[in-house]
Each structure stands twice: as structure tokens, then as C-alpha cells.
N, C-alpha and C positions, 0 to 999 in steps of 0.2 A: 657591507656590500650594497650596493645602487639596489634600488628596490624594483628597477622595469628589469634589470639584467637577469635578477633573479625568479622572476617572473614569466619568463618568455619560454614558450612552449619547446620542447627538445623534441617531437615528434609529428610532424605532422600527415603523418601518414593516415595516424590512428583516426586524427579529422577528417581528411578525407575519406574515409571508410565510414563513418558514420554519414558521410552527407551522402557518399554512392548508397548505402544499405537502405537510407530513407528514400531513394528514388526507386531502389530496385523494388524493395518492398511493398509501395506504393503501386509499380507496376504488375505485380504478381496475384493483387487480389483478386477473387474469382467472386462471380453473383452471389447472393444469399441463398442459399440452402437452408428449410428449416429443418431442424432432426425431429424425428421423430417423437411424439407428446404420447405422455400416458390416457388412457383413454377415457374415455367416463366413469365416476368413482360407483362401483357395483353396488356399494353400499353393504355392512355387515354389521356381525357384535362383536364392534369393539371395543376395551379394554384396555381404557389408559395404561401407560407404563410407566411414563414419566410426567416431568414437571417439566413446563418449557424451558430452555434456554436460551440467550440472545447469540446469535450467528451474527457475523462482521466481515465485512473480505477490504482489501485495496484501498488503505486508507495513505498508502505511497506520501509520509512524510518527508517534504524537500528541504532540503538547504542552499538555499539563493543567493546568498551572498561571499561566496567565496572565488576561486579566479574563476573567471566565466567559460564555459566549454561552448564549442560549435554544436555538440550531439544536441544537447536541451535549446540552443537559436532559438529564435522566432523566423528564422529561413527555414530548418528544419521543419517548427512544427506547421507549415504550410503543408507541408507533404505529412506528415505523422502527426495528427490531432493530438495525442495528449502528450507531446514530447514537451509541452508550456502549457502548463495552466493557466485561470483566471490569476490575479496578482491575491485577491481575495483568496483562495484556495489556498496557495500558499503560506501567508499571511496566518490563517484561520482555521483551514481544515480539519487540524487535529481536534478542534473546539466538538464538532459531527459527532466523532467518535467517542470524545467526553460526553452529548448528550446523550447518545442513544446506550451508554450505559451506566448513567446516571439514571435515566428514566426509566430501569429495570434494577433498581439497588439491591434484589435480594436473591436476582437469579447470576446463575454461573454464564459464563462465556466461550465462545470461541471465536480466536481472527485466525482468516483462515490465511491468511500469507501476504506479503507483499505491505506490510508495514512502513517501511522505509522505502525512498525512491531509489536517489543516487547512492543510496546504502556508506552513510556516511555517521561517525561518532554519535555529533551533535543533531543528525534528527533521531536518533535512537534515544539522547538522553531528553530531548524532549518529550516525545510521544511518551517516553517510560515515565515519566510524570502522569499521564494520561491512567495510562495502565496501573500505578502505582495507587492512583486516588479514586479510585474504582471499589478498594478494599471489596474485594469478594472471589471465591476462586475464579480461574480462569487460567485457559491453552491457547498458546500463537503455532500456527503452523509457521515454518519457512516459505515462503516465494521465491519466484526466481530475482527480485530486486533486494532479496534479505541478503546479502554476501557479493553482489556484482556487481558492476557500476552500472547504472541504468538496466539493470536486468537482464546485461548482453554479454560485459566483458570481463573475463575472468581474471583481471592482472593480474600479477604476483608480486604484492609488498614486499617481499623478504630478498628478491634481487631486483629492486628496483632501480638499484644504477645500473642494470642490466636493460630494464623494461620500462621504459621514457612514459608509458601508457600509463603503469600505475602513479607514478610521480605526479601527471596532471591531475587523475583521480584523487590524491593525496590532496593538491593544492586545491581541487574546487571543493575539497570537503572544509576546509579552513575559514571559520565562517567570521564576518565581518570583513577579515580581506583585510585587518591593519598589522603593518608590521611589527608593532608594537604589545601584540595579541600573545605572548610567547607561550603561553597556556595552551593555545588552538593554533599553534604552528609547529606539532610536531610532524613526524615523521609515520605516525597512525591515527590519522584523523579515518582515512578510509576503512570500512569496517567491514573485512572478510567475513565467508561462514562460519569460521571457526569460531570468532569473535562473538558472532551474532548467536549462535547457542551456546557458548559461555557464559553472556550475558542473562541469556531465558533461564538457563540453570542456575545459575548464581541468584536470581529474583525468585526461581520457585523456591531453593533453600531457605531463603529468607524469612517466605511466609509458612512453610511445612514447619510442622510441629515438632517441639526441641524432641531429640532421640528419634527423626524419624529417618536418619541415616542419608538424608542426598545431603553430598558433598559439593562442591563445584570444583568439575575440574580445574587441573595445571593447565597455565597459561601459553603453552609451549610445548610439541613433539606430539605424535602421534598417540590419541586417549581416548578411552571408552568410559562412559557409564552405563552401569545394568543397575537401575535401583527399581523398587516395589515398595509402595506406602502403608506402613503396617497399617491405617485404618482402613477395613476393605470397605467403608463407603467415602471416601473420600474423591475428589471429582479426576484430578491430576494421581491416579492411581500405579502408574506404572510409566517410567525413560527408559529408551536404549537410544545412546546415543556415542556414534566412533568420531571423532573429531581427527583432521589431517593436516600434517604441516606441509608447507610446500607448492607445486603447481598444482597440484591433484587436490586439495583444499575445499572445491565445492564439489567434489565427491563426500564431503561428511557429510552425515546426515544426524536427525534425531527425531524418533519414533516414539510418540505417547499412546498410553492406553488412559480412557476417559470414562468413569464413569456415572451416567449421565444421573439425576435424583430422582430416585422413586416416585411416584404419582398414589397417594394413599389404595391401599387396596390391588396395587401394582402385580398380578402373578407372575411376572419375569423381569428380570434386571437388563439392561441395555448398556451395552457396552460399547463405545469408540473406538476405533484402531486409525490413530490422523497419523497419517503415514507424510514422510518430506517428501514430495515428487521434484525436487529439485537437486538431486546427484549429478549435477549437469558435467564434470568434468572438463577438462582443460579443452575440450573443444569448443567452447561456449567462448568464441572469440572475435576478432574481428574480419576473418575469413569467413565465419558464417553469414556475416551482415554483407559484406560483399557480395556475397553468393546468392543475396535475398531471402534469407532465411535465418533465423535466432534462435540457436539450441534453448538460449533462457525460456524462448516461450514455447520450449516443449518439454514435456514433463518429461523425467528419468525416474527411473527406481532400481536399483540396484538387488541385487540376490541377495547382500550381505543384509541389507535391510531387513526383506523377508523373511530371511531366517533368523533373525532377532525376536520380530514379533510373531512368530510362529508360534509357540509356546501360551500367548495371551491368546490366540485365537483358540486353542484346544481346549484349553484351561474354560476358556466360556461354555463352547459346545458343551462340555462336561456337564459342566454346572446348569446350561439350559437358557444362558442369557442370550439374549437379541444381540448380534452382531452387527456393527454398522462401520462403513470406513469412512473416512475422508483426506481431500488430501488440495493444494493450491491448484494444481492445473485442473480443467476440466476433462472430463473423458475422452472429449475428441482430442485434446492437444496432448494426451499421453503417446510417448512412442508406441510402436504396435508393438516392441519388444516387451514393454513394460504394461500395456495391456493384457499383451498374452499371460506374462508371469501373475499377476492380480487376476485372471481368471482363474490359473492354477490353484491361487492360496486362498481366492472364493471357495473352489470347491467345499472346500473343510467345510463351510458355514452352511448348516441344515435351516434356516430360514430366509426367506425373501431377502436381495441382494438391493441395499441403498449406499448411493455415494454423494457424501458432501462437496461440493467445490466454489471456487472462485475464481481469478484470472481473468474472466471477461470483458470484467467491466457491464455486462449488461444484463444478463439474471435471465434463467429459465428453467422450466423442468423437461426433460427428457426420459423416452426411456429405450435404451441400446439393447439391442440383440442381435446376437450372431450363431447362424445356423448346430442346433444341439448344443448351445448353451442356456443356462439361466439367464432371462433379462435383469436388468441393471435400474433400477431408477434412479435419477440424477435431480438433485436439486443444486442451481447453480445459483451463489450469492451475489449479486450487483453491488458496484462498487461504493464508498465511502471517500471516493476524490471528484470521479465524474459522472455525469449524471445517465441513466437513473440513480438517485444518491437515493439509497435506501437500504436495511437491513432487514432478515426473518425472527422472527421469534420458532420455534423450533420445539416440536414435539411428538412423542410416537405412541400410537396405541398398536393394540394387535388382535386380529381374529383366529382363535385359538383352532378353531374347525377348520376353517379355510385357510389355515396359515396362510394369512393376508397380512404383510404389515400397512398400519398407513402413517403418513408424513404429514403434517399441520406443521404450515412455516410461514405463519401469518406474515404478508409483507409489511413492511414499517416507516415509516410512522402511518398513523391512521388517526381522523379525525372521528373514530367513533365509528365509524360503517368500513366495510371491504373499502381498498384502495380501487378503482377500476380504472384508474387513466391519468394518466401524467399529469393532465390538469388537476384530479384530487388529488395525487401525489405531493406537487407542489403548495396547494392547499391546506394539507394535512401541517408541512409542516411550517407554511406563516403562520398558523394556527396554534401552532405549538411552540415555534423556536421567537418567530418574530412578535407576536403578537405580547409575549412575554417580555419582547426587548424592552417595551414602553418605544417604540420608533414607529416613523410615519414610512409606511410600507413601499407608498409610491414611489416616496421621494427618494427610496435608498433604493429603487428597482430604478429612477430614472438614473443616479447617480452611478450604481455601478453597472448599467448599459455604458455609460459612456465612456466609464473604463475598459472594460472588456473588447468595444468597439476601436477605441485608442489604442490598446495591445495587437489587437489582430491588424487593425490597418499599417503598422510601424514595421511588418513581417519585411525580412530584404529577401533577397533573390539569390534560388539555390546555385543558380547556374553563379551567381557572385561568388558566392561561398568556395565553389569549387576552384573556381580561378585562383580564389587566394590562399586555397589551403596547400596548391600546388607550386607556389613560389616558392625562391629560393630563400632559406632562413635569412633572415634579417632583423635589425634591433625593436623595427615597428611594425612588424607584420600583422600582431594580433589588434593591430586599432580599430580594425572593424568589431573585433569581439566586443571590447570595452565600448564602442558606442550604441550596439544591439543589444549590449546588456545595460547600457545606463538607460535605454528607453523601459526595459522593466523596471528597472530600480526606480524610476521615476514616479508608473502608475501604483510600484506598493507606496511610495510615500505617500501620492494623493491619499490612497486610500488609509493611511494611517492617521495624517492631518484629519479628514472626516472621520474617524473613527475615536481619536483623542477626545472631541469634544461628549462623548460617553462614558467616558475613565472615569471614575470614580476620583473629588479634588485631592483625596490625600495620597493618589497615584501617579496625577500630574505633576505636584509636587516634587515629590521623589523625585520623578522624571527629568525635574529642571536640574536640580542641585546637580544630578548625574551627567547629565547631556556633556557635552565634548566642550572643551576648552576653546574650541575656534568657532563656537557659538555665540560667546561673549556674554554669558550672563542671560540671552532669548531664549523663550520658552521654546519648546518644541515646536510646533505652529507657526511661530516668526523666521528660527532658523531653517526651519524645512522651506518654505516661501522663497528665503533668501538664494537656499542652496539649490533652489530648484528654477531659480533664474539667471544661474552663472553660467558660460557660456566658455570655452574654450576648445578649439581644435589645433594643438599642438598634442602630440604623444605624452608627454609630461602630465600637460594641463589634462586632457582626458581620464590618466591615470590616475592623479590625483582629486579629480571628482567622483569618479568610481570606488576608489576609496571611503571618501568620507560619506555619500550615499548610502553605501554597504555597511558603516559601521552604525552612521542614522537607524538604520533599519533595525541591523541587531539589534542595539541598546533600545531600540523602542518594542520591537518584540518582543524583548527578555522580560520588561515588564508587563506587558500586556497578557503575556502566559502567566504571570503571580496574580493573576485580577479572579476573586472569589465571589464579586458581587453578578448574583442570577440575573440579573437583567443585562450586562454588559456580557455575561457569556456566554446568555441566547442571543444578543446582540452578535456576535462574533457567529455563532453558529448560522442565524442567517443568512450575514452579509454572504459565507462562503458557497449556503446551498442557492440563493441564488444568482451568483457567477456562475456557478456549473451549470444553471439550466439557462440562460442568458448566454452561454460560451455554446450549448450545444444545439440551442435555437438558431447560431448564427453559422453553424454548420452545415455546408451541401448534402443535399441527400447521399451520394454516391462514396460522401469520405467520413461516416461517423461510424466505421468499425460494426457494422449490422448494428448499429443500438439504438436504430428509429425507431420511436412507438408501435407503427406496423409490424416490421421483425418482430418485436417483442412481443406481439399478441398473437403470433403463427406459434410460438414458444411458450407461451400460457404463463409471461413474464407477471401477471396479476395473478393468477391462480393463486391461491391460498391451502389447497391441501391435494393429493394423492394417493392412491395404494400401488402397491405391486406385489402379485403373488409368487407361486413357483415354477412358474411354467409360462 
């Protein structure tokens, strides 16, 4: 079969709806509002409970090289900033995530959601590298990007000659983009929710101790796990999880119970309840985007849920342990329906009421009240893709008298002292990441300005976009996509060419013997130069350079993910944190999602710790 024939989009409907949802969305944002901050800490005796843990939210691993969609453009993300990253972030990202639980080797974790971007195989099998060489416990909550393409669209794989939507999803998940890839062109590269907690459970089995009974579910039809960890200290203590085949699909969910390590001297145990706020069900579509509105970025919870983990909440009360929930969206973005049920199964909890979250992207503490309720305090995680790029360390003592709990979620990284501002933020971690690469700081902050500046300025025009997504099907329609995505393909190579001469010689190597046949024996460096100065606008010729670009990329990032040596992958962890601060420095005030430094200090986005009582 002709390889543009089979290539060419069957729907374009679904593009246009991505390019309206991004105008409409754009136009519906409303001023900043801050919420309300907890207020000055009263001060008491309190009494460690626990041992920190590292908190992580929104590390959105992307797969860029597969057929290129209009939703992720660079027309797009004119209008919706992080619809395109830095090409670094891309490239690197996941590298963040390996350091900031590398540089906690001995404590447990949690990612609070939104792991995956386009929610596709091959960024799950990469980041689960991540996760996997971590060795130490640790819980992923679901997002709403864990199971949907872009966090929005609910396709359904299983009648996809039905549904032309998921099929595109399918093919952008195929990464490299060659046809000769027969491994990465099947038919489930796209990686529903089902998928995505088959996955989490099939890696907690893994590491759970022989006889300790989790199974991983079948692959196929409607299933439930209900397991309990016969060690009752162990961190990952308890799943209930119903998985769904079908359209209804991100109606599954899966609910763990967490419990967190004692703090020597500890007089009550602290228990997790990370609930999936992401039941989004078959309305999470492209009618919502239309509408300017994205069921993804609104949290759901369902009844079945709650009555799952109903049980673990009593079960604490009983016992006397500290209750605590968490869950990916933050409390404002929970439905009110799903607010109100989570006050109801608060009630149960006889101690001060704390909730973990992330979704943001920008980090704060709050604390929610509504008339003759218990207040709420909210510690909210900041992202691990865009900036503020930063993590909590995470811990709880308690005032036994004042049944006070408080929250210590030191922000991270830190050069030794409180983080107080962007600028030490950023500080903290040349100090840590780059300073360690052995690299000249300047010169990789001049270098990848210029990429990031090159990426942004290369953006087309949505009104273009539109025109063309609304023509009538034809053999060349998509040549705009292929030349708006060969301008990214373009900036990851710079950035890869600059980042080769880092590799470690016996990686280069490798790299040559491996590199493509139509390289002719040129190192990576030569042929990337060569391939980056060829030139064609015929449909064919475009096609065929987007090709071999994409497959560039792959084969050079697959081994740049096998690179062990600490200097090249703090090297990598820099290049990526500062594209993100570099990508949101060049952001207008009025379109960076509230996550200017100002916002973030009405929100006590540096604060490092908390109480909330009962009242």
C-alpha cells in the first residue's frame, strides 16, 4: 500500500474541533481569582507522624514523532501554551523526574497523575523505565491525559473503523513514523484507561512480595481487583480497581490505600486514600472542546468508587490513623457533584481534612470552606513539564490537643535555604542539575533560547489551520501538518546534534553502527547537518523528509534514554528545566494559565508548610 494513501487523515472534523475548542477556550478565560490561603501557622505541639515522602504531579511524557496531529500545532499552541513544548522538554523531560527521585533514594513516592501526554504505548514504556529504576515503593494516581488523547478525547479503539478519531490517535501514537517499524504499527499503540491501570498493576505485582496475592488483571471485558497487602506496613497497602471495556472505558477507575512511614516515636499512623478523579466517561469528547469546555480537565468521581474505598476509611477511624486523601484534579476543578459526594465520605474522618492534588501546572496552598462544613486544606503539586518545574517533599505531624494536623511539603529543589522566588528556584536547580553536568551554563542558556525562540516564532496561523481543516478531503491536504511539524522535528535535532557531543564515546559509537542506511556510514552530527539542509516542497518529498527526521530522532533518543553516565543525565535534566523557564519567560502576561510568579505568591506557591484544624 502507497504510504501517503495510508497516511492521510479519514476525519477532519475532529481537527477542526480541536482548533475551534482552542479559540473558544482561549476566549472564556476569566481574570485571576486567588482562593483562599490558609492563614498564619498558630503554632503547637506537634508530633511527627511520618517520614517525608517525595510528591511529583504532570510529568505529560510526549511522543513526537509519530503522524503529526493539528490538536498539538504550533498554530494551536499560540492560543493554548502548553499544547507544544520546549523541543528540550520533549526530548528530556522524563530525565526531571529521574532526578528528583533519584535524589531521594530511600523515600517512597507519589505521581499524582497525568504521566503521559498524548497517552500513548511508547511514552508509558519509556517513563516506566523511569519508574522502574527508582527501585523503591511508590503510587501513580490517574490524570486525565493517563487513558485519553490529549486529556480531552475519549475515542474508542475497539470500533475504530467506526471512529476515524481514534485511528488518527492510533497513528500519532506510532513513533518514528517509518513504515518499516512493524513492531510500533500496530493497531494499539494508543493507550486507553484500561490499558493504563493494567499496566500500574501488572508493575505493582511485579515488585509485591511472592504470596502477596495481587494478580494483574485480564486483558479484555469488564474486571475488578479488590486486593489488601498482607504486610500492614507496607506503602501500596490496599487496590480496588473495576476496569471497562467499551465506550464507557474512562469510567474505570483505581483507588489505592497508602500507607505513609512512620516517623520514629509516631503516636498515630497516616493513611492515603488517592482516589482516580478521572471517571470522565464518554462525554469527554470533542463536543465538549467545541462547547469550550473539557470534561478531561474536570475531575469526576463516581459512587462506585466511594463505596470501594469506604471500608479503608472506617477501617482507619477505627484504628485511630490520620486520614488523608488525594487525588489529580485540584478541588476547584472537581465537579460540584463530586465535591459534594467527597464531603459526604469526609464526614466519616474524625481529624482535620487535607487534600493532595495536581493538574495545574502551577502549585498552591488553599484552604476551601463551605458554610457548616469542615475546611479543607489543599496542597496543590506544580508541574514536572512546565514551569514552575518543581516538586514537595511531604510530611505530617499532628497536635494531639488541638487536633491540629500540619503539612510540611518543603518545595524542591533547594539550594540549602527556603526556595522564595523563581529566581532561587531556577538557581537551585543549575546548582544541582547543571552545575553537575560539567557544562558552561551560559552558553546552553544562550543556545537553547535560540531554540525555543525559533520554535515559537515558526507558530502558523489558526485562522489557516481552520481553512484547511475544513477543505474537501484530498490526496495533499495534510502538507501543512508535515511542514509545521518538520519545523519541530527540526529544533529536536539542533538540540540533539548539541547534546551528542555529551554522550559518552562508547554511546556515539553505538549510535553510528545503528544510525540508518541512508546515512552512508556519517556519524550522527554529519547526517543530521546533511538532513537538515535538504529541501523539498513537493507532497512526496515533504513526506519523505518527515519520515526520516522522525526516525533520526527516535534512534537517537532510544539511546540517549540507555545513557547511565551522572553527568550527561544531569546534563539532560537541565537542558529540559531551562527550556521550560526560557519557554515561560517568553510568555505574555495575560496567556500563561495564572502561573506568573505574582499569582503564585497570592497562593503561598513558596510556602513550605501549613495546619488546618476542625473547624
Amino acid at each position: 500500500m502507497d504510504i501517503s494513501s495510508m497516511e492521510q487523515p479519514r476525519n477532519r472534523r475532529s481537527l477542526l474541533a480541536g482548533a475551534l475548542g482552542a479559540s473558544l477556550l482561549t476566549g472564556c478565560r476569566n481574570g485571576f481569582v486567588p482562593q483562599q490561603v490558609p492563614g498564619p501557622e498558630p503554632g503547637g505541639n506537634y508530633v511527627a507522624l511520618t517520614s517525608p515522602i517525595v510528591v511529583v504531579s504532570d510529568t505529560q511524557e510526549h511522543e513526537s514523532t509519530g503522524y503529526p496531529l493539528l490538536d498539538n500545532a504550533s498554530a494551536i499552541d499560540a492560543y493554548v501554551e502548553v499544547s507544544q513544548r520546549p523541543p528540550q522538554q520533549t526530548l528530556f523531560g522524563r530525565r526531571i523526574l529521574e532526578w528528583a527521585l533519584q535524589n531521594h533514594p530511600t523515600e517512597p513516592f507519589i505521581h499524582l497523575g497525568d504521566v503521559l501526554d498524548m497517552s500513548c504505548r511508547t511514552e508509558a514504556e519509556r517513563i516506566g523505565k523511569v519508574f522502574g529504576a527508582a527501585n523503591r515503593p511508590g503510587a501513580i494516581l490517574p490524570g486525565n491525559h493517563d487513558g485519553l488523547l490529549f486529556g480531552i478525547f475519549a475515542y474508542d479503539l475497539q470500533v475504530s473503523s467506526l471512529d476515524p478519531g481514534a485511528d488518527r490517535w492510533n497513528r500519532a501514537c506510532r513513533r518514528g513514523a517509518t513504515p518499516g517499524d512493524l513492531a510500533h504499527r500496530t493497531d494499539r499503540e494508543a493507550f486507553i484507561k484500561p490499558d493504563f491501570i493494567t499496566r500500574y498493576i501488572t508493575g505493582q505485582a511485579r515488585v509485591a512480595p511472592r504470596g502477596a496475592g495481587l494478580v494483574p488483571p485480564p486483558s479484555s471485558g469488564d474486571r475488578s481487583v479488590s486486593w489488601r497487602n498482607p504486610d500492614p506496613d507496607a506503602f501500596v497497602s490496599g487496590i480496588e480497581a473495576h476496569l471497562i471495556d467499551g465506550r464507557d472505558y474512562a469510567n474505570s477507575f483505581i483507588a489505592q490505600r497508602l500507607r505513609l512511614p512512620r516517623a520514629p516515636g509516631a503516636t498515630r499512623g497516616v493513611v492515603v486514600i488517592a482516589l482516580d478523579t478521572n471517571q470522565a466517561g464518554p462525554l469527554v469528547s470533542t463536543w465538549d472542546t467545541i462547547m469550550g469546555r473539557s470534561a478531561g480537565s474536570l475531575g469526576h468521581i463516581r459512587a462506585d468508587q466511594l463505596r470501594a474505598v469506604a471500608p479503608w476509611i472506617r477501617e482507619a477511624v477505627t484504628q485511630g490513623d490520620i486520614v488523608v486523601f488525594a487525588g489529580h484534579h485540584n478541588w476547584q476543578s472537581l465537579e460540584l457533584q463530586t465535591r459534594l459526594l467527597m464531603y459526604g465520605m469526609m464526614s466519616d474522618v474524625r481529624n482535620p481534612l487535607v487534600y493532595l492534588s495536581g493538574h495545574t501546572h502551577r502549585g498552591f496552598w488553599a484552604e476551601h470552606r463551605l458554610p457548616g462544613l469542615r475546611p479543607v486544606l489543599e496542597l496543590n503539586v506544580s508541574s514536572l513539564s512546565d514551569w514552575p518545574i518543581a516538586y514537595r517533599r511531604v510530611s505530617f505531624a499532628y497536635d494531639d490537643r488541638a487536633n491540629r494536623l500540619l503539612v510540611r511539603g518543603d518545595l524542591m529543589p533547594t539550594a540549602g535555604s527556603a526556595v522564595r522566588s523563581d529566581d532561587e528556584l531556577l538557581a537551585a536547580w543549575v546548582g544541582q542539575a547543571c552545575r553537575q553536568s560539567l557544562i558552561d551554563v551560559d552558553e546552553i542558556m544562550a543556545h537553547d533560547n535560540a531554540i525555543v525562540r525559533q520554535q515559537r516564532n515558526s507558530r502558523g496561523s489558526l485562522f489557516g489551520w481552520l481553512m484547511q481543516s475544513i477543505r474537501p478531503d484530498c490526496d495533499t491536504c495534510d502538507l501543512p501538518l508535515f511542514q509545521q511539524a518538520q519545523l519541530y522535528m527540526d529544533e529536536m535535532l539542533r538540540a540533539l546534534v548539541q547534546a551528542s557531543s555529551y554522550t559518552p564515546a562508547d554511546v556515539r559509537a553505538h549510535n553510528r553502527a545503528r544510525l540508518p542506511a541512508w546515512c552512508g556510514g556519517e556519524d550522527f552530527a554529519q547526517c543530521t547537518t546533511r538532513l537538515l539542509s535538504q529541501q523539498n516542497n513537493t507532497y512526496e518529498g515533504q513526506l519523505s523528509l518527515f519520515r526520516r527526521k522522525a526516525e533520526m530522532v527516535e534512534i537517537v533518543q532510544r539511546y540517549m534514554d540507555e545513557i547511565e553516565t551522572p553527568a550527561t543525565k544531569a546534563y539532560m535534566t537541565c537542558r529540559a528545566v531551562i527550556a521550560a523557564k526560557i519557554d515561560f519567560d517568553a510568555i505574555s502576561e495575560g496567556r500563561n494559565d495564572f502561573r506568573s510568579e505574582e499569582n503564585r505568591r497570592t497562593e503561598h506557591f513558596f510556602r513550605n508548610e501549613a495546619s488546618i484544624g476542625m473547624s
